[in-house]
Z-matrix of the N, CA and C atoms (Angstrom, degrees):
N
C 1 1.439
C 2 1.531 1 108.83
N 3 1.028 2 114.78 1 135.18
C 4 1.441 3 126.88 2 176.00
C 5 1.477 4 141.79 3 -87.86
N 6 1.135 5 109.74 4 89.96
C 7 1.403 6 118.81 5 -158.35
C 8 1.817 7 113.94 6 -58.26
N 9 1.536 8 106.11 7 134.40
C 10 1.392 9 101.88 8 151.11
C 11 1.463 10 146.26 9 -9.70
N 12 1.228 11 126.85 10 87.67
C 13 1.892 12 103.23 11 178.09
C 14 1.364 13 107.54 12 -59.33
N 15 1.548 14 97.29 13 150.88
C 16 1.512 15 113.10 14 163.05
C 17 1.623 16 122.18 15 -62.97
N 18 1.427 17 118.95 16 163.42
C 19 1.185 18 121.01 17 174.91
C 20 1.540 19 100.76 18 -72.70
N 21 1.529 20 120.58 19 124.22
C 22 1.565 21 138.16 20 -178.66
C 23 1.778 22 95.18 21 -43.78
N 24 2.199 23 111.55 22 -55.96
C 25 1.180 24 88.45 23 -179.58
C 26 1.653 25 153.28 24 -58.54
N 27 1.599 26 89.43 25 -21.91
C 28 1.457 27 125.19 26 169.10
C 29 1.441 28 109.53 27 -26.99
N 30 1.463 29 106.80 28 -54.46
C 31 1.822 30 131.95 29 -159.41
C 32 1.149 31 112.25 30 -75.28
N 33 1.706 32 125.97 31 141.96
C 34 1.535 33 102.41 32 -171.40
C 35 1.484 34 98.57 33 -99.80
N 36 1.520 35 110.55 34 167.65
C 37 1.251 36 123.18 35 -175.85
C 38 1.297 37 125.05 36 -28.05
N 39 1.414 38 140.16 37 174.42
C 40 1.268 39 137.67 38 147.54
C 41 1.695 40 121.59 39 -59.61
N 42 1.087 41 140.51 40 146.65
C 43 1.459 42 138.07 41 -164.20
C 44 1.215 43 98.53 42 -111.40
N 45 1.454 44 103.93 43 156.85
C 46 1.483 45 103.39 44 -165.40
C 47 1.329 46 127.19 45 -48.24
N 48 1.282 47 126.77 46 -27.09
C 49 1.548 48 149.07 47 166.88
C 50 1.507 49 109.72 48 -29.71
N 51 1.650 50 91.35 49 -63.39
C 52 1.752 51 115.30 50 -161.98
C 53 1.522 52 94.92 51 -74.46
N 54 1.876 53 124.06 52 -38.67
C 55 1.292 54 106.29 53 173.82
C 56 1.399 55 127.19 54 -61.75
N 57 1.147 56 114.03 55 -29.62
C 58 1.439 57 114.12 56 173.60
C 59 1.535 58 142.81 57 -109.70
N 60 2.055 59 91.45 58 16.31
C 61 1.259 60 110.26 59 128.94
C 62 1.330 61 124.72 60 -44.90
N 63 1.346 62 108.04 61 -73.05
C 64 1.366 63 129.58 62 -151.79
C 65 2.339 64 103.52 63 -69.55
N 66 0.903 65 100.88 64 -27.81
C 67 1.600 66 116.41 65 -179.58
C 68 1.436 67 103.77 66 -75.56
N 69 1.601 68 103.86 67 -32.44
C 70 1.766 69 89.56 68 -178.09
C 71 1.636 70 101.79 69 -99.35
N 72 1.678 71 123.42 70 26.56
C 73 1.229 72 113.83 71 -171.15
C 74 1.845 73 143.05 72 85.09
N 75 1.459 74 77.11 73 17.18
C 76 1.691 75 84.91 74 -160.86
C 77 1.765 76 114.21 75 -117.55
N 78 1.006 77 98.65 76 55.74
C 79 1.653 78 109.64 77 -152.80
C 80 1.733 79 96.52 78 -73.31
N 81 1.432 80 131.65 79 20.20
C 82 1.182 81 121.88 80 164.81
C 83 1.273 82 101.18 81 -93.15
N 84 1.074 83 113.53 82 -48.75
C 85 1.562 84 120.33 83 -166.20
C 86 1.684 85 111.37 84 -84.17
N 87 1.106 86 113.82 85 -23.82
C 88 1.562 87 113.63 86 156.11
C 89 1.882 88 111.21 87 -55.75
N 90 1.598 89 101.65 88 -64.74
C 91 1.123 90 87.98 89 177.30
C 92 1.464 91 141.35 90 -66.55
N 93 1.736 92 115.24 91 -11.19
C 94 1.593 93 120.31 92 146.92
C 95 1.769 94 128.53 93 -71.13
N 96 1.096 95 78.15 94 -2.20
C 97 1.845 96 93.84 95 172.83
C 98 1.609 97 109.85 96 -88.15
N 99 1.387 98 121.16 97 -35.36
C 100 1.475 99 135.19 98 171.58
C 101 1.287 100 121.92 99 -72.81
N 102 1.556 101 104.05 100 -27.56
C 103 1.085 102 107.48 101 166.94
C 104 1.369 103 130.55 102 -86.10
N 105 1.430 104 106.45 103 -29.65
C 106 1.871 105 104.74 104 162.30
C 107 1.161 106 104.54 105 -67.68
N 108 1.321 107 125.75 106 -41.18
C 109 1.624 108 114.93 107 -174.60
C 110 1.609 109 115.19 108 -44.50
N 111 1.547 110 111.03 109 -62.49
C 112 1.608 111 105.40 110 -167.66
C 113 1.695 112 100.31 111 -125.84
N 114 1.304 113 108.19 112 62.05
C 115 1.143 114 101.77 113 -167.64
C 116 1.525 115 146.28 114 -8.58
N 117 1.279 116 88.35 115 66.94
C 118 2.152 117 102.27 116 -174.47
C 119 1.324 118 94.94 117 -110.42
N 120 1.681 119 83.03 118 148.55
C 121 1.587 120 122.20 119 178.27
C 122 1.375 121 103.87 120 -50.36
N 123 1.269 122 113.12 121 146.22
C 124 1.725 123 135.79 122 162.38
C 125 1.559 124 105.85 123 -14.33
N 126 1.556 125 98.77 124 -65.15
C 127 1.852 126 107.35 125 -165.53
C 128 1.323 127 95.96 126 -71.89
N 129 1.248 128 134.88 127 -28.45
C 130 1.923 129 136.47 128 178.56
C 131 1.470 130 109.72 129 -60.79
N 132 1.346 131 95.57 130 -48.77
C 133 1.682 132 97.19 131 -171.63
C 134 1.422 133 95.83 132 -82.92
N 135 1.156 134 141.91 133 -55.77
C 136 0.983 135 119.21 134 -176.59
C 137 2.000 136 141.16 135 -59.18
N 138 1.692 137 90.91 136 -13.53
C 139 1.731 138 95.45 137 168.91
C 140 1.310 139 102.05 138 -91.35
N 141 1.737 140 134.00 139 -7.32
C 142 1.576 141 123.91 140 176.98
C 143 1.415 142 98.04 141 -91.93
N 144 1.436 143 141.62 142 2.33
C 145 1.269 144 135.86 143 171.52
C 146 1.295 145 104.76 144 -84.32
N 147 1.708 146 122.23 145 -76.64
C 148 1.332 147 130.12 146 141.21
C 149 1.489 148 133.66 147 22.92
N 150 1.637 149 100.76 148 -56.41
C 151 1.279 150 121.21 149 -165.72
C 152 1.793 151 85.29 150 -71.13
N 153 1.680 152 106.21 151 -78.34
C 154 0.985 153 132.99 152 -132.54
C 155 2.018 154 99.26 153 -80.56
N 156 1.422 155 106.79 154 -12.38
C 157 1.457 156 110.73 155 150.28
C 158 1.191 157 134.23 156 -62.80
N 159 1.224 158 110.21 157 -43.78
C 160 1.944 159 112.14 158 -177.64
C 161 2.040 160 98.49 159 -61.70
């Protein structure tokens, strides 16, 4: 059964790691970096990457 996502704002930021994943272009591995951080689902980490890209 498939649980609910959390509210994206809920989630805490990306950590410095995942920010500078994402700065050098690497938004897969940012977003598996978000996900060890606060352990969220695929679609979680990926709308707190999302977010924090634009």
């Amino acid at each position: 059964m498939r649980r609910k996502p959390r509210d994206v704002s809920a989630l805490p930021a990306p950590s410095d790691e995942g920010k500078a994943l994402l700065r050098s272009g690497r938004k897969i591995a940012a977003i598996r970096a978000c996900r060890r951080q606060c352990g969220a689902s695929l679609l979680e980490a990926n709308r707190v990457i999302a977010r924090h890209a634009a």
